[in-house]
N, CA, C and O atoms as CSV, one atom per row, in Angstrom:
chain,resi,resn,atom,element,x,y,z
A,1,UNK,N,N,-8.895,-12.599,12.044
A,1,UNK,CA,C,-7.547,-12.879,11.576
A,1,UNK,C,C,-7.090,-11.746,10.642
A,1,UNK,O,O,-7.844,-11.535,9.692
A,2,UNK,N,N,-6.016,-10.996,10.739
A,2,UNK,CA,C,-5.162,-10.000,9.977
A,2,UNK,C,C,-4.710,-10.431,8.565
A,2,UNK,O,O,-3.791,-11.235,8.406
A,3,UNK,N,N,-5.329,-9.918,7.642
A,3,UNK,CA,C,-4.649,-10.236,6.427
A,3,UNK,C,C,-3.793,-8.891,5.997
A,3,UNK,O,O,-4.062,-7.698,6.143
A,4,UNK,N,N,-2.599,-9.587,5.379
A,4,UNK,CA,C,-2.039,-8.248,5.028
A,4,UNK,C,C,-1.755,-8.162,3.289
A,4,UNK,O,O,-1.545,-9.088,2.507
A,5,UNK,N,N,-1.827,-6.871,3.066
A,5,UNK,CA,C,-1.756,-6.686,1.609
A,5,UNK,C,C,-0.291,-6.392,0.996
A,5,UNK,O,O,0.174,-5.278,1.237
A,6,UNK,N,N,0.507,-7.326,0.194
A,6,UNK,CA,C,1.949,-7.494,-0.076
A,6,UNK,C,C,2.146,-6.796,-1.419
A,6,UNK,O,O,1.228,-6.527,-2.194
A,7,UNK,N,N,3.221,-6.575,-1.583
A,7,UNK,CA,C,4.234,-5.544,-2.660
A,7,UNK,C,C,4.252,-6.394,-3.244
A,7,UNK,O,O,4.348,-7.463,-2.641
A,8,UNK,N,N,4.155,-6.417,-5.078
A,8,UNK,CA,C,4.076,-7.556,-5.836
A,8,UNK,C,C,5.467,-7.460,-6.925
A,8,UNK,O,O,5.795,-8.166,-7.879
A,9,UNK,N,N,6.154,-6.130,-6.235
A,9,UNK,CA,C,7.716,-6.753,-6.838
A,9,UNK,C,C,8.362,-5.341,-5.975
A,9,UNK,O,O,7.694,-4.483,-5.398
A,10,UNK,N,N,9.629,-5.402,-6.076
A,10,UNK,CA,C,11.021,-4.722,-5.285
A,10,UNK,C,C,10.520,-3.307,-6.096
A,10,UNK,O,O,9.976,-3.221,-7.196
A,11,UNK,N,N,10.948,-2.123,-5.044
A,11,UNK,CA,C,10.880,-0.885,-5.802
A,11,UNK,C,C,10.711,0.321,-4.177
A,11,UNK,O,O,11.141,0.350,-3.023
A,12,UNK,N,N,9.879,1.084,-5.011
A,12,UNK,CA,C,9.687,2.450,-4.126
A,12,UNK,C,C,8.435,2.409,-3.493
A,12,UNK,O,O,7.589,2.690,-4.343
A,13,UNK,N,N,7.855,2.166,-2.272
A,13,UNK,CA,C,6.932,2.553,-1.681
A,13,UNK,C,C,6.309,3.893,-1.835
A,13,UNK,O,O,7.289,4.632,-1.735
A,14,UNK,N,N,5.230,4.686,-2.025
A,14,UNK,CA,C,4.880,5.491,-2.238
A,14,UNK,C,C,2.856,5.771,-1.712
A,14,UNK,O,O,1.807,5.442,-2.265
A,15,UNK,N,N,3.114,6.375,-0.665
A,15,UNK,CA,C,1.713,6.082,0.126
A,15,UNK,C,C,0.770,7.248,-0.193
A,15,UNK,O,O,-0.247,7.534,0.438
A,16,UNK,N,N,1.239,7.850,-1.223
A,16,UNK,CA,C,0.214,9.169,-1.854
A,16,UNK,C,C,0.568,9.467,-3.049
A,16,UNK,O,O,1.738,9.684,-3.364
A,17,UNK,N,N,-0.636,9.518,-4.020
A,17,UNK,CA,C,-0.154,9.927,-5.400
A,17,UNK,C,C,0.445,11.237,-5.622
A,17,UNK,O,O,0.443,11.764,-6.735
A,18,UNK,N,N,0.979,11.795,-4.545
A,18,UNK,CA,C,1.627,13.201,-5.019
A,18,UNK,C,C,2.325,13.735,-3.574
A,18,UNK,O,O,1.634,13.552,-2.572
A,19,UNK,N,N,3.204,14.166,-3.451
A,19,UNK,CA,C,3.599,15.045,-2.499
A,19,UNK,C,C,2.363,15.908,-1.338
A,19,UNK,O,O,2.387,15.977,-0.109
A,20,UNK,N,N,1.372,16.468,-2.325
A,20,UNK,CA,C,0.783,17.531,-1.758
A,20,UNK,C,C,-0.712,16.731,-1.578
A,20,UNK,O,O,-1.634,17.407,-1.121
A,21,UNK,N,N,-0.920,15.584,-1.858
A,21,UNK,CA,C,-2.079,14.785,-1.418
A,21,UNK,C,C,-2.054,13.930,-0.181
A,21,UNK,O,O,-1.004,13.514,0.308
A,22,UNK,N,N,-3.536,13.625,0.423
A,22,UNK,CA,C,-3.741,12.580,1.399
A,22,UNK,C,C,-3.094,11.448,0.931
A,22,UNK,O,O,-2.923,11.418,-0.287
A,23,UNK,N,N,-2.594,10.286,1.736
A,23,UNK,CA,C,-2.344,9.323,1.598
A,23,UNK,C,C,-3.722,8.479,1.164
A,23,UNK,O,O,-4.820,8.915,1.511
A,24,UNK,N,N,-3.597,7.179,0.343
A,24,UNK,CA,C,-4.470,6.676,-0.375
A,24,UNK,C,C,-5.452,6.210,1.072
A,24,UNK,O,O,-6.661,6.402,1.200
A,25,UNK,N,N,-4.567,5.588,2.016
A,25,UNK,CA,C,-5.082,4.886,3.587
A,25,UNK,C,C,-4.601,5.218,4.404
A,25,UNK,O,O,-3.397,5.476,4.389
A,26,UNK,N,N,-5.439,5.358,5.562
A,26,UNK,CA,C,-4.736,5.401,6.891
A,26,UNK,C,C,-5.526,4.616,8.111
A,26,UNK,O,O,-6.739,4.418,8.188
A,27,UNK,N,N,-4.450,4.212,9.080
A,27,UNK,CA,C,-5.606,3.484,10.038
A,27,UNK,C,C,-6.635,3.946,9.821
A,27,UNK,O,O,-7.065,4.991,9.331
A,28,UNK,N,N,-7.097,2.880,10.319
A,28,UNK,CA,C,-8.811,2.725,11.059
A,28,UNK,C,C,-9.897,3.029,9.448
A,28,UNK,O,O,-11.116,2.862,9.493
A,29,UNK,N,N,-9.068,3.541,7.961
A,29,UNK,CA,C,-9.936,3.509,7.068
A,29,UNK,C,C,-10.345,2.345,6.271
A,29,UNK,O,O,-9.541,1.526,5.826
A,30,UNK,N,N,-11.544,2.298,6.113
A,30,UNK,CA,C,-12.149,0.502,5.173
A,30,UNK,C,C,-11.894,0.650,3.609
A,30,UNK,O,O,-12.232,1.519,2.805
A,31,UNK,N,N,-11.258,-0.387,3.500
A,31,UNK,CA,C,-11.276,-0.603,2.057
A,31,UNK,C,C,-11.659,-1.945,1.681
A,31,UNK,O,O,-11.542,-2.958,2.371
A,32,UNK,N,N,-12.268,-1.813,0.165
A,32,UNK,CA,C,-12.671,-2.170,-0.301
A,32,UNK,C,C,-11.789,-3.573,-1.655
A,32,UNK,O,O,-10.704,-3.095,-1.984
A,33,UNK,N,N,-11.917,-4.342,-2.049
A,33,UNK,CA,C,-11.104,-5.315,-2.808
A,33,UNK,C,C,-11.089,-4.318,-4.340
A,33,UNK,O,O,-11.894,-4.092,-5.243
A,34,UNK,N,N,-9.978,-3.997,-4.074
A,34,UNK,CA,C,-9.355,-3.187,-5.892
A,34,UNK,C,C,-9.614,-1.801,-5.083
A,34,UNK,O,O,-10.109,-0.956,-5.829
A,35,UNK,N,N,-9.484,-1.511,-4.234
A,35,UNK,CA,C,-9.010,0.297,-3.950
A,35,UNK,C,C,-7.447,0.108,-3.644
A,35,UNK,O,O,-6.857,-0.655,-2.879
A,36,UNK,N,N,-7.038,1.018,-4.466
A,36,UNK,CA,C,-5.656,1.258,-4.346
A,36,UNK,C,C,-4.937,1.922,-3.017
A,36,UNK,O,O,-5.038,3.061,-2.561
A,37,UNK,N,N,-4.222,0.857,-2.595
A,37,UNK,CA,C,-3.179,1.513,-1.303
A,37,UNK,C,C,-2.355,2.104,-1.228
A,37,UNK,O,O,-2.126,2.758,-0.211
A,38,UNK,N,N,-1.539,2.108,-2.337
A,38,UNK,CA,C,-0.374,2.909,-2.794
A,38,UNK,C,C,0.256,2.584,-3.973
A,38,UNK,O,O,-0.368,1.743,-4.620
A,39,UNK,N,N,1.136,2.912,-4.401
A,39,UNK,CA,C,1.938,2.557,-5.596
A,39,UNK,C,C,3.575,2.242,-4.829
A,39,UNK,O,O,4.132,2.441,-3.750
A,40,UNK,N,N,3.868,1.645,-6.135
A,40,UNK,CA,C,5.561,0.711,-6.359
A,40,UNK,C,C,6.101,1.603,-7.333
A,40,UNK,O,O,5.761,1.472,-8.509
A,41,UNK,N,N,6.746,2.320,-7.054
A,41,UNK,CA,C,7.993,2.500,-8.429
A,41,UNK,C,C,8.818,1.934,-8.553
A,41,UNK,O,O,9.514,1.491,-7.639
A,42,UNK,N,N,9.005,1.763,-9.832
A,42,UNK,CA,C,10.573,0.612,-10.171
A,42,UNK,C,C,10.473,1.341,-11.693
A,42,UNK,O,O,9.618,1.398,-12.577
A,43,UNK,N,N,11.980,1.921,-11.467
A,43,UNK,CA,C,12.780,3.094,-12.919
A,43,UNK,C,C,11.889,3.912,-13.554
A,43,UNK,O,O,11.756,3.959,-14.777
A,44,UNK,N,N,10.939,4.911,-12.323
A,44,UNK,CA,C,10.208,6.042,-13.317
A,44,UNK,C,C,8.420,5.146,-13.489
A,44,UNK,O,O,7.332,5.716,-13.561
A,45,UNK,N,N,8.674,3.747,-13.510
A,45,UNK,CA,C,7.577,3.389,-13.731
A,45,UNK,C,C,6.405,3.365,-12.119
A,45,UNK,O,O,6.781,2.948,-11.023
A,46,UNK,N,N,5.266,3.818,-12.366
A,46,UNK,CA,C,4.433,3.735,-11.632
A,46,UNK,C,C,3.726,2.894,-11.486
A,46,UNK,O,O,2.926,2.769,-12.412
A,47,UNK,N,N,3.582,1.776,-10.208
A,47,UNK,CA,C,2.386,0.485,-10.528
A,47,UNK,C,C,1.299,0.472,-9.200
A,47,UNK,O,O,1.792,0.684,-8.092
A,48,UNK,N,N,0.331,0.310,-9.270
A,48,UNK,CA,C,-0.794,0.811,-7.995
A,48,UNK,C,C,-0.799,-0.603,-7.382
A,48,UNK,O,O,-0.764,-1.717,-7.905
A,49,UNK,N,N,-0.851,-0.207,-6.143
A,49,UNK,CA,C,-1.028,-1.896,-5.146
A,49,UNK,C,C,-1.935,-1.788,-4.628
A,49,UNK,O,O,-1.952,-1.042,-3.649
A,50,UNK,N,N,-3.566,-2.735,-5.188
A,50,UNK,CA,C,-4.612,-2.512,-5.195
A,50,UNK,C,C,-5.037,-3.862,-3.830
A,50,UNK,O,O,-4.577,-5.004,-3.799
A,51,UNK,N,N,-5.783,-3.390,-3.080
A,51,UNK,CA,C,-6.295,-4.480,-1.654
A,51,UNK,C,C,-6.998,-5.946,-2.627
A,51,UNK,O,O,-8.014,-5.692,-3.274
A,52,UNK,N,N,-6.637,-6.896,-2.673
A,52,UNK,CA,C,-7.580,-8.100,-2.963
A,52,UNK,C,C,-8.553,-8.156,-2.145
A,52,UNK,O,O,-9.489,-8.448,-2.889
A,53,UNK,N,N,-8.925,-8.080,-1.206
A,53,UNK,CA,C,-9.909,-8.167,-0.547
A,53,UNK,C,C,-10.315,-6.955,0.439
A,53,UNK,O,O,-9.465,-6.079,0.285
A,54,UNK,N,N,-11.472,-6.475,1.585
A,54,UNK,CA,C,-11.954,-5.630,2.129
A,54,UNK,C,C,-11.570,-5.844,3.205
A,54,UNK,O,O,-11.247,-6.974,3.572
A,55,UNK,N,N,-11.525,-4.905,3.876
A,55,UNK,CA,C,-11.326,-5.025,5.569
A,55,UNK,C,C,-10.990,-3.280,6.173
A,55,UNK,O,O,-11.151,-2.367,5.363
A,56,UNK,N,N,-10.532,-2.954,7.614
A,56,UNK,CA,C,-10.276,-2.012,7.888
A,56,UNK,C,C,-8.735,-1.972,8.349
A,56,UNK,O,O,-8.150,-2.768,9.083
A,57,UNK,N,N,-8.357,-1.083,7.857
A,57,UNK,CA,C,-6.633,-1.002,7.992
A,57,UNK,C,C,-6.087,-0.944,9.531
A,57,UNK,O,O,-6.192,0.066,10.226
A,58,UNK,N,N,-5.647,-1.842,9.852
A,58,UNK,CA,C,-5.800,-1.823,11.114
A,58,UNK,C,C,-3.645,-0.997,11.528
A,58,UNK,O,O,-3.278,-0.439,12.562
A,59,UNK,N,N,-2.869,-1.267,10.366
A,59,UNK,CA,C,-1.287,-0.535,9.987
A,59,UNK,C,C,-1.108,-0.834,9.224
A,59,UNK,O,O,-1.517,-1.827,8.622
A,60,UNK,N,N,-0.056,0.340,8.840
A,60,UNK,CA,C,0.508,0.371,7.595
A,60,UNK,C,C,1.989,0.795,7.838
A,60,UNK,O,O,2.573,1.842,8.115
A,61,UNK,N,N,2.398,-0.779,7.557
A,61,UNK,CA,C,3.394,-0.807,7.529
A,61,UNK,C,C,4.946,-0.594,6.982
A,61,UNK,O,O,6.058,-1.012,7.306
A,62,UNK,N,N,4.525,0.089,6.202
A,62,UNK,CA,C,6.149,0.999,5.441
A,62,UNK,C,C,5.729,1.983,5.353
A,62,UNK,O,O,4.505,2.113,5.356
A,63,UNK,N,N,6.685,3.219,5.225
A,63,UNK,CA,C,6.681,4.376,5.582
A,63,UNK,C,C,6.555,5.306,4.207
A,63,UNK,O,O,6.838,4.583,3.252
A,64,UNK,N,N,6.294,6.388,3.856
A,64,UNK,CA,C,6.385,6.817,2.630
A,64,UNK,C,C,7.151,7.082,1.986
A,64,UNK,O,O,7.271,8.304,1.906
A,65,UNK,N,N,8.246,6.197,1.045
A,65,UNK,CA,C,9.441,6.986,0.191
A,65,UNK,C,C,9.871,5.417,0.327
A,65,UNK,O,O,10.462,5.078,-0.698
A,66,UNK,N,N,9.777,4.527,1.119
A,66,UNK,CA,C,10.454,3.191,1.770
A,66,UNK,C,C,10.950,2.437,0.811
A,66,UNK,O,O,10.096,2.377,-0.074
A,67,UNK,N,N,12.169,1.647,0.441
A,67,UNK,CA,C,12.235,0.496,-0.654
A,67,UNK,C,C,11.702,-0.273,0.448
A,67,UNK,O,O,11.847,-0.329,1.670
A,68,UNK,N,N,10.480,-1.308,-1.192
A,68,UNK,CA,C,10.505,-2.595,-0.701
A,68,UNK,C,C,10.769,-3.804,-1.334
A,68,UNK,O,O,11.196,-3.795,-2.488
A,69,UNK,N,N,10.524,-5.100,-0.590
A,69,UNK,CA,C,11.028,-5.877,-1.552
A,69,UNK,C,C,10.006,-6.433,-1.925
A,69,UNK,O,O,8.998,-6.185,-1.263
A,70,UNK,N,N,9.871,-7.419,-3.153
A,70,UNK,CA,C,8.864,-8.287,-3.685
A,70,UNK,C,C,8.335,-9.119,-2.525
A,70,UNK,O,O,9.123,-9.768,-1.836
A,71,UNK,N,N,6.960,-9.119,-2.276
A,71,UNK,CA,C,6.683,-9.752,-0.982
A,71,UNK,C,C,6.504,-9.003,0.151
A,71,UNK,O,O,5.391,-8.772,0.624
A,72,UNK,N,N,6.963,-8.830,0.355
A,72,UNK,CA,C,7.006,-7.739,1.465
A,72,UNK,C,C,5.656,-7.020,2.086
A,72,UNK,O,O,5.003,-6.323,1.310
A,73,UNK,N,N,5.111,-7.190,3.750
A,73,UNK,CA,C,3.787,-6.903,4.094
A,73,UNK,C,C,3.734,-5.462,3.866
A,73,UNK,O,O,4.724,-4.945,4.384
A,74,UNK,N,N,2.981,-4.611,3.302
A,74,UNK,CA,C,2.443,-3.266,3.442
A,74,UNK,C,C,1.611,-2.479,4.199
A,74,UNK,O,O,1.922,-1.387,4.674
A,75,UNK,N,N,0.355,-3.137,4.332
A,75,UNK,CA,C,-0.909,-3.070,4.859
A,75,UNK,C,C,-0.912,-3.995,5.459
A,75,UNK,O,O,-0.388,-5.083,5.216
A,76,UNK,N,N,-1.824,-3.483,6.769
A,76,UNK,CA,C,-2.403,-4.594,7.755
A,76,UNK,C,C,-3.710,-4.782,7.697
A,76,UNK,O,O,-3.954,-4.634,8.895
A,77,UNK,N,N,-4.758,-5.002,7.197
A,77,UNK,CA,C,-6.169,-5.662,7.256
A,77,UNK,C,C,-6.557,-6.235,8.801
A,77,UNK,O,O,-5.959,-7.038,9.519
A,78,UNK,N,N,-7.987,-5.377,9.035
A,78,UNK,CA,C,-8.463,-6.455,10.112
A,78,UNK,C,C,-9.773,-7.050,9.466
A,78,UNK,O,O,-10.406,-7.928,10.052
């Protein structure tokens, strides 16, 4: 069963800590419960959206730069 890992408030999707870095995940990579998937900005502020639980990313579903909303699926877990 697919669990997916959700945005825990409205803001900026952001799938790499920097312009010139790898993205935190990409398919087919395993993570672990508290490895960070990406970050949320909301006004300058930076907040990391860390996996609750392990699995292998099976998509990732918003794109890099994306608004999202509170709730909202990010990650796909298999």
């Amino acid at each position: 069963m697919a669990q997916t890992i959700k945005s825990p408030m409205p803001g900026t999707f952001y799938r790499r800590p920097d312009p010139e870095s790898d993205p935190f995940v990409n398919e087919g990579d395993e993570v672990s419960a508290g490895d960070t998937v990406g970050l949320i900005e909301v006004m300058k502020s930076f907040h990391e959206v860390k996996a609750e639980e392990g699995g292998t990313v099976s998509k990732v579903l918003v794109e890099d730069e994306d608004p999202v909303g509170a709730g909202q699926d990010l990650v796909e877990l298999a």
